[in-house]
Backbone as a ProteinNet text record, in pm:
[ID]
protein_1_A
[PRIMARY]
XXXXXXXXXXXXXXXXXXXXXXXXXXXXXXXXXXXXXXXXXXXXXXXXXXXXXXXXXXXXXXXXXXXXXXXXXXXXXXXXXX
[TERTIARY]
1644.3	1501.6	1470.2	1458.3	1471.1	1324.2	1251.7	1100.3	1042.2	920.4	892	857.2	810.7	718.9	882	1011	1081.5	1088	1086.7	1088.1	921.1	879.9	713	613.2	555.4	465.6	330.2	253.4	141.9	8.9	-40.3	-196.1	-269.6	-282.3	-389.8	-490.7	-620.6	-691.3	-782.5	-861.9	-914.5	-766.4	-697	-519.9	-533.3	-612.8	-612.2	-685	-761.3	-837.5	-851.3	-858.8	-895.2	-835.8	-862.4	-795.1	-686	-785.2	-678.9	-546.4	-552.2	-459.4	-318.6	-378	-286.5	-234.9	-329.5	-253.4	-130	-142.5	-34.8	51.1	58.3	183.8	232	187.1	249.2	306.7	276	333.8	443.7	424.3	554.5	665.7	614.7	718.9	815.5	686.7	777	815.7	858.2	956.9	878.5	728.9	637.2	702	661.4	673.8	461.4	466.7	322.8	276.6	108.2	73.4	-54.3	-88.4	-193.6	-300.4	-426.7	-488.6	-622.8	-702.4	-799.1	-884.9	-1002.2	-1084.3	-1030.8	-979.2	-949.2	-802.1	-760.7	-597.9	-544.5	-610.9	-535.8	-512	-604.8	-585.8	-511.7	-449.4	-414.6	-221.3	-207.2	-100.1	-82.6	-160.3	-97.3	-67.8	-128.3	-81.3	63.5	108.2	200.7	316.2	296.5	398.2	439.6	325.1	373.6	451	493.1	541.3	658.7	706.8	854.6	978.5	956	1106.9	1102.9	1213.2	1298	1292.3	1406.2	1383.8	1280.6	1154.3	1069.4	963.3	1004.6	886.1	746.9	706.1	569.4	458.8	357.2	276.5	157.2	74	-46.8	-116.4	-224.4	-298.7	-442.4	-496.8	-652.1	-721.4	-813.5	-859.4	-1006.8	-1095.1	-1207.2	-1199.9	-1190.2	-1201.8	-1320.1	-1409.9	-1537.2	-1549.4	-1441.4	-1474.9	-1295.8	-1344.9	-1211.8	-1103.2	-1112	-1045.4	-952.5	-1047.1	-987.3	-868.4	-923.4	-813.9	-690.8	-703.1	-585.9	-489.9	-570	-454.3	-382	-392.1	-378.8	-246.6	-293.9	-156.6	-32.2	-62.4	-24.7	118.1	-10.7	71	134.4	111.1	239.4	360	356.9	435.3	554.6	495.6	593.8	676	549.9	655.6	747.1	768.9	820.1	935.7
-858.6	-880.1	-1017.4	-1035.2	-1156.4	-1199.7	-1170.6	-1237.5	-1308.2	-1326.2	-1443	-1282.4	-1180.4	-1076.1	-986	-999.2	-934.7	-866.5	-816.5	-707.3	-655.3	-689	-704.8	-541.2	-494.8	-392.1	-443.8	-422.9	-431.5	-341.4	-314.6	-190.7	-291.7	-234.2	-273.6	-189.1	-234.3	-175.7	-192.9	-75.6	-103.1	-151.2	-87.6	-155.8	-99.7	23.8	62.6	37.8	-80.8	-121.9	-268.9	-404.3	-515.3	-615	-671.2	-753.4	-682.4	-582.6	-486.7	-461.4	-407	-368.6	-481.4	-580.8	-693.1	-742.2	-741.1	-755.7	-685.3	-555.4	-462.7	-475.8	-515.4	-517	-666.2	-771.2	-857.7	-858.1	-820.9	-782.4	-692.4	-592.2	-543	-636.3	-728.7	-817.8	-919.3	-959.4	-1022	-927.3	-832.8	-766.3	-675.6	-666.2	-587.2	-447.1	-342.7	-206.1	-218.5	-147.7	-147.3	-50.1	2.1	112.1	88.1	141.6	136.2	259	204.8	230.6	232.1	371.6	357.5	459.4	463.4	610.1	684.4	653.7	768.1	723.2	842	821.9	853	894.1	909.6	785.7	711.6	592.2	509.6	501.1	456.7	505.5	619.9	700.5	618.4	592.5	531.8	380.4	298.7	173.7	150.8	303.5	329.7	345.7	390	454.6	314.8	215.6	40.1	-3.6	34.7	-68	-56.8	88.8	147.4	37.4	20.8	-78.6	29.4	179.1	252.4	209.7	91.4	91.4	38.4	15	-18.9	92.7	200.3	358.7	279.5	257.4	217.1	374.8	394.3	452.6	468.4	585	548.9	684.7	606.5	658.2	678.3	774.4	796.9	733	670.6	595.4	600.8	609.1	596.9	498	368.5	279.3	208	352.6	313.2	380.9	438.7	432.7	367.7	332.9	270.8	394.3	509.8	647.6	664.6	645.2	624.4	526.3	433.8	292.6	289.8	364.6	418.2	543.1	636	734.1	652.2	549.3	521.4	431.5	367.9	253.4	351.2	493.5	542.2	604.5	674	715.1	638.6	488.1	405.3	389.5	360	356.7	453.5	576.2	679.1	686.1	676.3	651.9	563.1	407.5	290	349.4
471.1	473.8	412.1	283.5	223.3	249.8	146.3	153.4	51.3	76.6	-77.7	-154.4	-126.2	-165.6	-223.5	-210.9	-275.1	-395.4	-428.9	-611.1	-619.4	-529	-568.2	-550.5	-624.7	-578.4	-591.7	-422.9	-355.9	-369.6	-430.8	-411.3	-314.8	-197.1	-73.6	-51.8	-139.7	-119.9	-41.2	84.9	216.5	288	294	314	528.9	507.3	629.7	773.2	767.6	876.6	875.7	965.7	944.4	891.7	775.7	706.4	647.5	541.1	509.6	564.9	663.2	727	766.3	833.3	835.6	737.7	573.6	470.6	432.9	477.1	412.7	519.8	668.2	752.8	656.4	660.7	619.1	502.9	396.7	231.1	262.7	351.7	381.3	477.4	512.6	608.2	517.3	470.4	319.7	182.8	207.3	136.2	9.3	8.3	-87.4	-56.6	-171.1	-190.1	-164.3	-55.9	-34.8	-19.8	-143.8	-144.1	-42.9	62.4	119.3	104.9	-16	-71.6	63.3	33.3	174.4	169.9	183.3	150.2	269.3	365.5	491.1	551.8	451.3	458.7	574.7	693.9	780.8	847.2	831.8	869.2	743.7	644.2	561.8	587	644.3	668.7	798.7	901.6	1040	1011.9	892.2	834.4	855.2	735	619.8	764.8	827.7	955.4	1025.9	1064.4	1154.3	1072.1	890.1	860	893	897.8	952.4	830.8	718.3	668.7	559.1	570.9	508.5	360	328.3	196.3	81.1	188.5	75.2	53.8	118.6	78.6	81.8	171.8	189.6	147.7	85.9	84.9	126.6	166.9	198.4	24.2	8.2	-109.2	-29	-84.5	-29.8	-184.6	-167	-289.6	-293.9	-409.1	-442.1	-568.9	-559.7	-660.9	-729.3	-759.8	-778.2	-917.6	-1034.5	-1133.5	-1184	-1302.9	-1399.5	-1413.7	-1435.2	-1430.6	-1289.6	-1158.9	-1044.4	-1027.6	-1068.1	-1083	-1185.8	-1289.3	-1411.8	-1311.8	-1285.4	-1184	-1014.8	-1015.1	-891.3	-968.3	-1068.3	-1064.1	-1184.2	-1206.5	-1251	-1176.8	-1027.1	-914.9	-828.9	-857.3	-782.2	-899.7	-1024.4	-1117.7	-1087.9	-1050.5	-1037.9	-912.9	-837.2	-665.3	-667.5	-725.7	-746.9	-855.6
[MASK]
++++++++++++++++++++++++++++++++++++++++++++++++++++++++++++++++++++++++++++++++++

């Protein structure tokens, strides 16, 4: 693989539509562990599926990053996946 984004973990948040979305194929191209963060994970899950690269466990997260509590369990629950 070999990317500038190697060793790196990604939170993409809005990761699942638009910019979003192209952000998180590309962070995963260059070699990110990418959580794709998204209020509608199903679409955050069909992100998580294009990136298809095995060893970097791409994730999809359903996210509400509208209190500080939200945002503490989220980088909590990538800590652990990672």
């Amino acid at each position: 693989m070999g990317g500038r984004l190697d060793g790196k973990v990604a939170i993409v948040t809005g990761g699942a539509m638009g910019i979003g979305h192209a952000t998180s194929l590309l962070m995963a191209r260059e070699g990110a562990r990418v959580v794709v963060a998204d209020l509608q994970l199903d679409r955050a899950q069909a992100t998580v599926e294009q990136i298809q690269i095995k060893p970097l466990r791409p994730r999809p997260h359903q996210c509400v990053p509208d209190t500080r509590s939200g945002v503490y369990v989220d980088l909590r629950q990538t800590q652990q996946h990672f």
